[in-house]
Backbone as a printed PyTorch tensor [residue, N CA C, xyz], in Angstrom:
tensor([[[ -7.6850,  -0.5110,  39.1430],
         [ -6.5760,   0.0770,  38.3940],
         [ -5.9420,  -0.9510,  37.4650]],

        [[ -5.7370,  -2.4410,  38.4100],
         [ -5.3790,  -3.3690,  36.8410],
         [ -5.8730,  -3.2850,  36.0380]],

        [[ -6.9580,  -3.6780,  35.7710],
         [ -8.1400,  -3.6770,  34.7260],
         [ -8.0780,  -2.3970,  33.4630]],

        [[ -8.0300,  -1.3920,  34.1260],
         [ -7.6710,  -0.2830,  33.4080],
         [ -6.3360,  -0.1160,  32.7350]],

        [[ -5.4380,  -0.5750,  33.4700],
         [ -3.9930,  -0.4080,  33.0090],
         [ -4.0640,  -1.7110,  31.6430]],

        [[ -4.5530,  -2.6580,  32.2530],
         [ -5.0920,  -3.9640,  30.7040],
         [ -5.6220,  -3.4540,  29.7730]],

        [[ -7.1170,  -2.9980,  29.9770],
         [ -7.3880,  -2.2000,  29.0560],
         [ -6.8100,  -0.9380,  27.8750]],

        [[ -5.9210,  -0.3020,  28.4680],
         [ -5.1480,   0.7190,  28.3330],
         [ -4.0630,   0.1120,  27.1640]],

        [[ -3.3620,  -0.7170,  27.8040],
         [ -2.2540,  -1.6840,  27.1950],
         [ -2.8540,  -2.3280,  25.7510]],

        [[ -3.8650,  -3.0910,  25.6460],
         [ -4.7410,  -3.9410,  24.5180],
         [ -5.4120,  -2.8850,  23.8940]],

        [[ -5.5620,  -1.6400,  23.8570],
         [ -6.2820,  -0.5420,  23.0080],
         [ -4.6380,  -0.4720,  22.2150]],

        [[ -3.4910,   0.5660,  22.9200],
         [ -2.3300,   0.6210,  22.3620],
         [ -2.0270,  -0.3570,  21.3510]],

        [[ -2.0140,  -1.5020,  21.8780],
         [ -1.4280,  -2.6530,  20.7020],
         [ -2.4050,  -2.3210,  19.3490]],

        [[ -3.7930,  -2.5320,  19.9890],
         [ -4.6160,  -2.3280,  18.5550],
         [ -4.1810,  -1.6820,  17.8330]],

        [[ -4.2260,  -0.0340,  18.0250],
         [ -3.4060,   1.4520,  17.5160],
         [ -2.6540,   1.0250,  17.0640]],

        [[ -1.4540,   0.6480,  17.2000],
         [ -0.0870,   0.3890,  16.8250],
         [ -0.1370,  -0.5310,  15.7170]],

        [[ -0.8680,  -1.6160,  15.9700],
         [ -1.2190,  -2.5540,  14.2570],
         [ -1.8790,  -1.6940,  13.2230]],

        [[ -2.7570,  -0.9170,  13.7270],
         [ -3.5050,  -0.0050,  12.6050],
         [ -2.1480,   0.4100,  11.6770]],

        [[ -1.7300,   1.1600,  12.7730],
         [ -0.6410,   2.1710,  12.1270],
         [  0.0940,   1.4320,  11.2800]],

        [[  0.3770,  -0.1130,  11.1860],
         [  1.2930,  -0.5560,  10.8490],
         [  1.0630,  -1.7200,   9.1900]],

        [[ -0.7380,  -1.2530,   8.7720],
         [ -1.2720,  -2.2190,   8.0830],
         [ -1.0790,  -2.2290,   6.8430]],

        [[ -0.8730,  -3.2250,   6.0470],
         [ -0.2220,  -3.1480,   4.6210],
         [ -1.0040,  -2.4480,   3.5620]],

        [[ -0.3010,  -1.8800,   2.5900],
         [ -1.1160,  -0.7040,   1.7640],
         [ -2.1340,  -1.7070,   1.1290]],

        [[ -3.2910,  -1.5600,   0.5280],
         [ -4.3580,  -1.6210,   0.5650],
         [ -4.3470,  -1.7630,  -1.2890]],

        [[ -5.0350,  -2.5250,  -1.7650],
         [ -4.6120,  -2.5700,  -3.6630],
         [ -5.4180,  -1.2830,  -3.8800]],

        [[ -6.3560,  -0.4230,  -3.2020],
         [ -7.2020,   0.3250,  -3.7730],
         [ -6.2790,   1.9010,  -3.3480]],

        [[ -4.9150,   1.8030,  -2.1010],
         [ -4.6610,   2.3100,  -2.1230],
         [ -3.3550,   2.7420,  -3.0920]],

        [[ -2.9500,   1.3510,  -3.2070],
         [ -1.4620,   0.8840,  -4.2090],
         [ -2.1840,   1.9530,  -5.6690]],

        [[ -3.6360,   1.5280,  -6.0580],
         [ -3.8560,   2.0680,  -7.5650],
         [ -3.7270,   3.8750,  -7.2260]],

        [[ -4.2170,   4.5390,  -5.8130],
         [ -4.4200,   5.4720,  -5.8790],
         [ -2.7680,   6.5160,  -6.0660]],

        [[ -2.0280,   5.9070,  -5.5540],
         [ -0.4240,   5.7940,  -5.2300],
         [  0.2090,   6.1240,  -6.5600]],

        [[ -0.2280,   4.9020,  -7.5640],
         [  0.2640,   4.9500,  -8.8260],
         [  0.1430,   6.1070,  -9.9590]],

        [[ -1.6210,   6.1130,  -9.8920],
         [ -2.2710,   7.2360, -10.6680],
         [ -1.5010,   8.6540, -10.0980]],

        [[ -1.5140,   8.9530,  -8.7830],
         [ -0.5300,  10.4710,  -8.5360],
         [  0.9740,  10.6050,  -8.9380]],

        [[  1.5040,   9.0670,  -9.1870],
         [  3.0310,   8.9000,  -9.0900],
         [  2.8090,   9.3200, -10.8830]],

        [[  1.8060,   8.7090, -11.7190],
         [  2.0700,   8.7640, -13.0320],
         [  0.9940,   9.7700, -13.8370]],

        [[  0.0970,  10.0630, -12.8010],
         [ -0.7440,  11.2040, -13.8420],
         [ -1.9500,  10.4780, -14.8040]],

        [[ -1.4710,   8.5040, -14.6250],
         [ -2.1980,   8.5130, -15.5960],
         [ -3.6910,   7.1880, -15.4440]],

        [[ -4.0750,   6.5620, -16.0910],
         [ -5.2660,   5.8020, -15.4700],
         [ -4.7180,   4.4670, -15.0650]],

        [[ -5.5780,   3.6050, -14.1890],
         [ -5.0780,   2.5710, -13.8850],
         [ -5.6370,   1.3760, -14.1760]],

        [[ -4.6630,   0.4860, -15.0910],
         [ -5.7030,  -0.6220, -15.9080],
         [ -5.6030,  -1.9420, -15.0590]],

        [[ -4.5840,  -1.8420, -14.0230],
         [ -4.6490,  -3.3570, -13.2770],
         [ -3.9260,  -3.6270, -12.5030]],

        [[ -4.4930,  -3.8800, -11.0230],
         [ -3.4940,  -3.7420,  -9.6410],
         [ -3.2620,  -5.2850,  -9.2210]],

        [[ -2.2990,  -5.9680,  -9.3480],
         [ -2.0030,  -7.5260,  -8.7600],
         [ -1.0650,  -7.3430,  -7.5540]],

        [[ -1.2480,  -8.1470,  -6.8620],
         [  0.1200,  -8.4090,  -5.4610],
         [  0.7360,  -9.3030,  -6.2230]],

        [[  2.3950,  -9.1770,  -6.0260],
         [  3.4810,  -9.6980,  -6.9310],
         [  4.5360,  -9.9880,  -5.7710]],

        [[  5.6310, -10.3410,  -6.1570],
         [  7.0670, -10.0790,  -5.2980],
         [  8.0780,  -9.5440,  -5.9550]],

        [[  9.1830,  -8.9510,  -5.4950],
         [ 10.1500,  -8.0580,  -5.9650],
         [ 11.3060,  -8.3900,  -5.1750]],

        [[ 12.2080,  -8.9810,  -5.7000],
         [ 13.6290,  -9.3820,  -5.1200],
         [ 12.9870,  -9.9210,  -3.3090]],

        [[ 12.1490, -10.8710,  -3.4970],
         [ 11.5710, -11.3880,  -2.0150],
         [ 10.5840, -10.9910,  -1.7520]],

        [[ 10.2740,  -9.5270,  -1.7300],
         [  9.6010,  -8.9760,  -1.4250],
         [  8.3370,  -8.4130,  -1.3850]],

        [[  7.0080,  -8.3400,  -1.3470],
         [  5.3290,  -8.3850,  -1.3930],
         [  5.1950,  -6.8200,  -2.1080]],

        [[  5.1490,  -6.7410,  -3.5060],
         [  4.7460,  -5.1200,  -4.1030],
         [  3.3150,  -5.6230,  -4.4810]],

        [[  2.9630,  -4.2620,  -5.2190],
         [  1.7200,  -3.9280,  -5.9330],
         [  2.4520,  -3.9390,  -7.0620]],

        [[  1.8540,  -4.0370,  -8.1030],
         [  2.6220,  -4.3090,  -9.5190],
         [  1.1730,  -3.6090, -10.2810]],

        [[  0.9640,  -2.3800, -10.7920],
         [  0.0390,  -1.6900, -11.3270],
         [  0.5240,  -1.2660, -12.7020]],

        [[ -0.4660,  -1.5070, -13.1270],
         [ -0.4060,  -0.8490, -14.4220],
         [ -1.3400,  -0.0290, -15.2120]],

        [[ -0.7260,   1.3370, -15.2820],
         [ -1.2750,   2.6880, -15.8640],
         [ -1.6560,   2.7340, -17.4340]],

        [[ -2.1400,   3.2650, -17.9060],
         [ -1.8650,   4.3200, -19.1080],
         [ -1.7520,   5.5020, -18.6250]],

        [[ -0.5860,   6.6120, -19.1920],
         [ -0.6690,   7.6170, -19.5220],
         [ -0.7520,   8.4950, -20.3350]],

        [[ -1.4390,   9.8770, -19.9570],
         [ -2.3230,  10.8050, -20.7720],
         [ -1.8310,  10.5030, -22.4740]],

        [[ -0.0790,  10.2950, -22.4690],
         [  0.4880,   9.9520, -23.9010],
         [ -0.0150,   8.9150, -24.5590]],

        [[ -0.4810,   7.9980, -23.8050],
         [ -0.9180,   7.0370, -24.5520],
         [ -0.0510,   5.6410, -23.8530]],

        [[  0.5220,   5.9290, -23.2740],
         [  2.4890,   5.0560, -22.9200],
         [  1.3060,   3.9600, -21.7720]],

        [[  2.2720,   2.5100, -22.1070],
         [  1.6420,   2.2790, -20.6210],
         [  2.8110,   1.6650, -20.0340]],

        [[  2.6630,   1.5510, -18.6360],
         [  3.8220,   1.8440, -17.4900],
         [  3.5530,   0.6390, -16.5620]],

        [[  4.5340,   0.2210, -16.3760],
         [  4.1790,  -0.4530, -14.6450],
         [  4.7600,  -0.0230, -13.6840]],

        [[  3.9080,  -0.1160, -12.1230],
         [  4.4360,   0.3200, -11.4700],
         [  4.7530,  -0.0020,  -9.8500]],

        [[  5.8660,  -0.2830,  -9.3120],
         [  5.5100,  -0.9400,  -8.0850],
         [  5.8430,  -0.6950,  -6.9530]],

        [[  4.7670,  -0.6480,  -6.3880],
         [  4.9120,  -0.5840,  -4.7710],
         [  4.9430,  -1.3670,  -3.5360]],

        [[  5.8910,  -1.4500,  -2.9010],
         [  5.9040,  -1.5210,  -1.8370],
         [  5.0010,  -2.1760,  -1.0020]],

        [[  4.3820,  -3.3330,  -0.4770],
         [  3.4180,  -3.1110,   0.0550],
         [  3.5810,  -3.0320,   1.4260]],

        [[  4.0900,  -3.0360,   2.2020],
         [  4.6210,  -2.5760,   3.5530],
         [  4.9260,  -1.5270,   3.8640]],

        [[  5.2920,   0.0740,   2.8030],
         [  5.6780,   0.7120,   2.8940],
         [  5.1040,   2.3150,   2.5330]],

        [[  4.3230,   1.3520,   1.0210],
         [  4.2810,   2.4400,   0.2560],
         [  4.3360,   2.9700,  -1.2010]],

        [[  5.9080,   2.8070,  -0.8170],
         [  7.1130,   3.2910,  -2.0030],
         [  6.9430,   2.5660,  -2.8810]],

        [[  7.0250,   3.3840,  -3.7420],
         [  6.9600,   3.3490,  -5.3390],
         [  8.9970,   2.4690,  -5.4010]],

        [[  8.8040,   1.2850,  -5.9050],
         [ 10.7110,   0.7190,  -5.9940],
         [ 10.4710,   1.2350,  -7.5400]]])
């Protein structure tokens, strides 16, 4: 039953880091393109008031180009 209850315990932790893993630049570009509609010419990791974003940059369908940043812990578009 120890063994199992160890086992049990060290799977959870794994799970729980998954859940918890920083967005991904391929996911940051995919993020951007839905946030703006438009193509994506270049995904860098940056910082933002301290903080670890995606810093992407679109064209859109207008022609406009945009930057855009996310989050990388989170997500969110700041």
């Amino acid at each position: 039953m120890n063994v199992f209850a160890k086992l049990l315990c060290a799977t959870l932790l794994l799970v729980s880091n998954l859940a918890w893993a920083d967005l991904s630049r391929d996911d940051a570009a995919e993020a951007a393109q839905r946030a703006s509609g438009g193509r994506v010419l270049s995904v860098d990791r940056s910082e933002s008031s301290g903080q670890p974003v995606w810093r992407v940059k679109v064209v859109t369908s207008a022609g406009e180009v945009r930057v855009i940043q996310l989050d990388v812990a989170t997500g969110q578009v700041r």
